[in-house]
MARDRENMAR-97357 format. One line per field, with one value per residue (C-alpha): y, z, x. Coordinates in steps of 0.2 Angstrom, whole numbers, padded with zeros to 4 digits. Layout:
# residues N
yy	[Y	...]
zz	[Z	...]
xx	[X	...]
***
This chain:
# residues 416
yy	[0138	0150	0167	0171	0183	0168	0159	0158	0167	0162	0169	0159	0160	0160	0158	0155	0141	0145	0159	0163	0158	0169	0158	0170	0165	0179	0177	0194	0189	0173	0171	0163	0147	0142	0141	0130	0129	0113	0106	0095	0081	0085	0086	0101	0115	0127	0125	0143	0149	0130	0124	0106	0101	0100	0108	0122	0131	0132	0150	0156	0177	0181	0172	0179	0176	0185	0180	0167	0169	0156	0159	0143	0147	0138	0133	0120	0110	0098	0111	0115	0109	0115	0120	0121	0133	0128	0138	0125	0128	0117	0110	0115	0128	0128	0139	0132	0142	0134	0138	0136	0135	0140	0132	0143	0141	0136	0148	0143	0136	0136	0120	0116	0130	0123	0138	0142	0139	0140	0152	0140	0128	0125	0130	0121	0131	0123	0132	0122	0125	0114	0117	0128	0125	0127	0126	0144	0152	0152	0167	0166	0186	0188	0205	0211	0205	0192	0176	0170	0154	0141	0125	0120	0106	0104	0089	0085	0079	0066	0068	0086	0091	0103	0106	0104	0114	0117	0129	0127	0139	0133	0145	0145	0155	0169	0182	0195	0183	0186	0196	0193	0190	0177	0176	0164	0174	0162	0172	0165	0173	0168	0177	0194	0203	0200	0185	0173	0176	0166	0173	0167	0174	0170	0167	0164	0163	0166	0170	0189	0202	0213	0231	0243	0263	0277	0292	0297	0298	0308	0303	0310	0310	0317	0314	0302	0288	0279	0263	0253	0237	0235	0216	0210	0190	0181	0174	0190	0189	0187	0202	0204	0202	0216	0210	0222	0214	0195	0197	0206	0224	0230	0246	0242	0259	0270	0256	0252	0240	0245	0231	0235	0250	0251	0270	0274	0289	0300	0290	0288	0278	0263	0260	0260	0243	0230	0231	0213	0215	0196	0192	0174	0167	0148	0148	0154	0167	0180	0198	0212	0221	0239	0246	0261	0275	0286	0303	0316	0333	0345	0362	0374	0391	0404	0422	0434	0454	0460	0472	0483	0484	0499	0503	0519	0524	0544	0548	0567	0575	0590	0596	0611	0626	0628	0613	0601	0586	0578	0562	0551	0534	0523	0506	0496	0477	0470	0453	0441	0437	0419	0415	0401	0405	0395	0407	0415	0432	0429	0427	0445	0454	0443	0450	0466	0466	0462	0474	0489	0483	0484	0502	0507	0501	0509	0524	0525	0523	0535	0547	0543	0545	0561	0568	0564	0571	0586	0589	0589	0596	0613	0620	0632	0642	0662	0670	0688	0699	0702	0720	0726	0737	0746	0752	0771	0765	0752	0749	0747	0733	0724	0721	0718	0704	0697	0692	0688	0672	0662	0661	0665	0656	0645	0645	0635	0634	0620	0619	0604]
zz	[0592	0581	0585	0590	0573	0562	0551	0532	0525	0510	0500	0490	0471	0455	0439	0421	0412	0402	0412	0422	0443	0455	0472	0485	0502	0515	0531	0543	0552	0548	0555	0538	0537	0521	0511	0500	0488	0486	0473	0477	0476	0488	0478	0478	0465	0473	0489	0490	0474	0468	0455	0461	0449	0429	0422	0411	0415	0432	0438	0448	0453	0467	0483	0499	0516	0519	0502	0491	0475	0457	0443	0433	0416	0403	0420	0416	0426	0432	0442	0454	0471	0488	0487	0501	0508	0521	0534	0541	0558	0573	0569	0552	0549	0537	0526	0510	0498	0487	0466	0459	0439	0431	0416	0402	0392	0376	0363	0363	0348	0346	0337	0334	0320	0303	0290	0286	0301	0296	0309	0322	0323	0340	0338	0351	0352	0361	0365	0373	0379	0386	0398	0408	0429	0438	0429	0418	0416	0401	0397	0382	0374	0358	0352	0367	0378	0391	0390	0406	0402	0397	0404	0411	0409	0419	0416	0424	0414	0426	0418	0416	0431	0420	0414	0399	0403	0389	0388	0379	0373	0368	0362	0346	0329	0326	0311	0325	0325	0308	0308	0326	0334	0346	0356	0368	0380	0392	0408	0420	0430	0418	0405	0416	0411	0393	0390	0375	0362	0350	0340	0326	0316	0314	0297	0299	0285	0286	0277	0269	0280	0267	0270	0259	0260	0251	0245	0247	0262	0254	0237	0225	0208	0194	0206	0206	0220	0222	0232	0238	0243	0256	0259	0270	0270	0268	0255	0248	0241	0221	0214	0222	0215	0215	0212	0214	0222	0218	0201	0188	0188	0177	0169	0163	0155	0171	0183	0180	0190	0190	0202	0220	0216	0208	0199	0197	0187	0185	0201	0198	0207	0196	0205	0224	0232	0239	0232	0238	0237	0239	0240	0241	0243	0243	0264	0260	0254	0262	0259	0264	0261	0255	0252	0241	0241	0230	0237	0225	0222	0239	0234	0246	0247	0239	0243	0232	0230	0235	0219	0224	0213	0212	0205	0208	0207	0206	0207	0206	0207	0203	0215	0210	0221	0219	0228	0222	0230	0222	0232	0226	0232	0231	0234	0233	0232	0238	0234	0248	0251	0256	0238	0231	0218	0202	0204	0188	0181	0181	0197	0203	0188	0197	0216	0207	0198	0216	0224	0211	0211	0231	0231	0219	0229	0243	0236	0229	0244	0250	0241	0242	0263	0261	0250	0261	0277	0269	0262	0277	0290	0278	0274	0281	0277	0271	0269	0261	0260	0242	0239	0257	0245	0237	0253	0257	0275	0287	0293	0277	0273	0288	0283	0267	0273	0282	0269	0259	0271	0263	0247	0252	0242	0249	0247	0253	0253	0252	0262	0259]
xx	[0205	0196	0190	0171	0170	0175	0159	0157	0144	0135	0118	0106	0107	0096	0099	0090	0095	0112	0117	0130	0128	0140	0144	0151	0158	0166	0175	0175	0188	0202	0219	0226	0212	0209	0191	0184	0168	0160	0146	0128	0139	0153	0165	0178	0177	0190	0203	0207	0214	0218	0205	0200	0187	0189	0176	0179	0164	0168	0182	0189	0181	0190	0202	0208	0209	0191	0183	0183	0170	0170	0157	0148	0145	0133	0120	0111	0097	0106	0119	0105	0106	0116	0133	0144	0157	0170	0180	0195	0196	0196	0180	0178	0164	0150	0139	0126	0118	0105	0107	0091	0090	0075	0069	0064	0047	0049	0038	0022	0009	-0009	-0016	-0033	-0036	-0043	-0046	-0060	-0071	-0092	-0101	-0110	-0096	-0087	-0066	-0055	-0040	-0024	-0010	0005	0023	0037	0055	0046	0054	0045	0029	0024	0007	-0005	-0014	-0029	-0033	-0047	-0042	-0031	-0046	-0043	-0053	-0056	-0066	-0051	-0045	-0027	-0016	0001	0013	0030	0045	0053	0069	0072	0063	0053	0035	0024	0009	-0007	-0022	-0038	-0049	-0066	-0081	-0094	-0088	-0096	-0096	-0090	-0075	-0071	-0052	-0051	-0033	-0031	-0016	-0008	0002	0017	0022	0036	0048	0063	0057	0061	0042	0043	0031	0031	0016	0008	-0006	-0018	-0030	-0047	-0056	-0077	-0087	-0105	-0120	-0123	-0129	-0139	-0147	-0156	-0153	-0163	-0159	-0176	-0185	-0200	-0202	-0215	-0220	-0209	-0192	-0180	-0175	-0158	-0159	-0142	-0143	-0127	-0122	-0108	-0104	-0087	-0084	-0091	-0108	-0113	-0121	-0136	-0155	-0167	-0186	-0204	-0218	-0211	-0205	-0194	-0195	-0209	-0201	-0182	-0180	-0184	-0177	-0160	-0147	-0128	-0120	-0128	-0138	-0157	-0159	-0178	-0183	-0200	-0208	-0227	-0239	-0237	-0221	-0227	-0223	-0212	-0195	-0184	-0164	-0157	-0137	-0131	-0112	-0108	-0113	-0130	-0141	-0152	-0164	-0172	-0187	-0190	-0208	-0208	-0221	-0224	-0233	-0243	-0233	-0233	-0239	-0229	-0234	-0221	-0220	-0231	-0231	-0248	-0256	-0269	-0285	-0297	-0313	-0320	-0337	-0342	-0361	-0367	-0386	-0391	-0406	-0418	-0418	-0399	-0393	-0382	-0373	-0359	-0352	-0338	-0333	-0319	-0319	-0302	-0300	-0284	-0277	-0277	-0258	-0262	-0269	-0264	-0250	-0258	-0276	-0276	-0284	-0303	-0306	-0298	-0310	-0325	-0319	-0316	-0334	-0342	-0334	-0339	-0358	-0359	-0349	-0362	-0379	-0371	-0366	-0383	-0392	-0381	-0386	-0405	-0405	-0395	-0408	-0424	-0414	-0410	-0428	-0437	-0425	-0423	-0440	-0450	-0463	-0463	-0482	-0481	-0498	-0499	-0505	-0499	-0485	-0500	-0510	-0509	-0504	-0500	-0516	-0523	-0509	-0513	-0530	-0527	-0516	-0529	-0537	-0524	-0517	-0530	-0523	-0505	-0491	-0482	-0464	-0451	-0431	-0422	-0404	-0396]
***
């Protein structure tokens, strides 16, 4: 009769396919029974430390009344199933554990691709791997982007137990797609994190993209102007085609072509209009406009050093009475600072003429007003009694006087 403590004890085991399975059975407590490890089909693998079974992938690990443990090398498929591990007591005691063998993915492959693909065409991209148990998981990615959009196909291999499973990726070429990377990524749980990639490059060709850059946002007459015409296509373009207006360029001496890039020197007004840049490549050919305009010279305003001009004017008259007036006047004529810097020397004697003619009538009248002022705000009149110094006496002179008055001279004085 055996003890309440013993009971086999067993644990559950997985495997990848070609490794090695472990299969452990312990006892805590055994009064000297023996143990024995069985496979799916019942038959004995190891009697305590007795090998039953010739197969030499099957050995022995450890073997003693508590334990006993073998390893199976070189797993295969066909080794999963229940194995059994027995206690011989009275009855005999049981324990399974399960060996589950995983069946790798094979490396996947993406079919489908024809090179080169035209832009507009519809790619169907299928990637598809095999041996996966159970069945492994198919991941798209366009550039390390994921591509959710895809379809999924899962297959059984009858035999084998294992799966064939297959992805497509359907979308519309475009030149964006041109260099891109497409990769197929296989995730299963054999592969311990470290999925199986397949990638393929994508090669579009498409029609040129052209563009035309100046090196002159402002052009006028007398500079030069630099126009590039930038095209991008696969295959690469030709050498592209500059035309004016329609036609060929009117002026092959000042315009001149060197690959991509139209030179045009001493712009004038003759060469305003529509210049056309055209590329081509065996998918197709396309342009692109660039309408030129040539502007008349801007005349900036530069700095100038202002240079007085003066003409002077001196008037003087003599008045009688022993007065006299002397006035001088100065009249200066500075040059605008905001003139125009191409004025030349004519037009500052003209200003300058001007301004001595007014300084003279002013002067002048000046002069005139002062005179009349002083004229009749300085006189006054003196009568003296001529004779009065030859009377004997006062009273004499007084009446002498008198009837001088009459005829008295008049005499003035001027102050000015």
């Amino acid at each position: 009769m055996c003890s309440q403590g013993q009971f086999p004890l067993t644990q559950n085991v997985t495997v990848v396919e070609g490794g090695t399975a472990n299969l452990t059975c312990r006892v805590d407590q055994n009064d000297n029974t023996s143990l024995q490890w069985s496979n799916p089909a019942q038959q004995t693998l190891y009697f305590d430390d007795k090998k039953a079974l010739r197969d030499n992938r099957i050995e022995l690990v450890r073997a003693s009344w508590h334990e006993l443990s073998i390893s199976v090398s070189d797993v295969s498929l066909s080794d999963e199933g229940q194995y059994t591990c027995s206690l011989f007591t009275m009855p005999v005691k049981t324990s399974k554990a399960f060996l589950t063998v995983l069946g790798v993915p094979e490396k996947p492959q993406i079919t489908g691709f024809t090179s080169p693909v035209m832009e507009g065409e519809r790619m169907q991209l299928t990637c598809k791997t095999s041996g996966s148990k159970p069945a492994a998981d198919i991941r798209w990615f366009k550039n390390d982007k994921e591509v959710k959009d895809v379809k999924y196909l899962k297959e059984e291999d009858a035999v084998r137990k294992t799966f064939t499973v297959s992805s497509t990726l359907d979308f519309l070429a475009d030149r964006s797609d041109d260099g891109a990377v497409v990769s197929c990524r296989v995730d299963h749980e054999s592969l311990n994190s470290t999925p199986q990639i397949a990638m393929q490059v994508l090669e579009i060709h498409y029609t040129p993209l052209v563009k035309i850059i100046s090196s002159n946002s402002w052009p006028e007459e007398g500079q030069s102007i630099i126009l590039t015409c930038e095209s991008k296509g696969k295959p690469l373009p030709e050498p592209v085609l500059w035309t004016k207006d329609g036609g060929e360029l009117p002026d092959p001496e000042r315009m001149v072509v060197n690959g991509r890039v139209l030179s045009i020197s001493f712009l004038n007004k003759t060469d305003n209009g529509t210049y056309r840049c055209e590329a081509k490549n065996p998918i197709g050919r396309n342009s692109t406009e660039y309408v030129l305009i040539v502007h008349d010279v801007f005349n900036t305003l530069l700095p100038t050093t202002v240079i007085p001009s003066l003409t002077t004017a001196t008037v003087t008259t003599n008045v009688a009475l022993t007065a006299s007036t002397t006035t001088s006047a100065t009249a200066t004529s500075i040059r605008d600072p905001n003139a125009l810097a191409g004025q030349t020397g004519p037009d500052h004697a003209l200003i300058g003429g001007i301004v001595a003619v007014v300084v003279f009538v002013t002067l002048c009248s000046i002069i005139l007003l002062g005179r009349y002022l002083a004229r009749h705000k300085g006189t006054y009149l003196t009568n003296e009694a001529k004779g009065a110094e030859d009377a004997p006496d006062a009273d004499t002179a007084i009446i002498n006087a008198e009837g001088s008055q009459v005829n008295a001279e008049e005499k003035k004085e001027y102050f000015i």
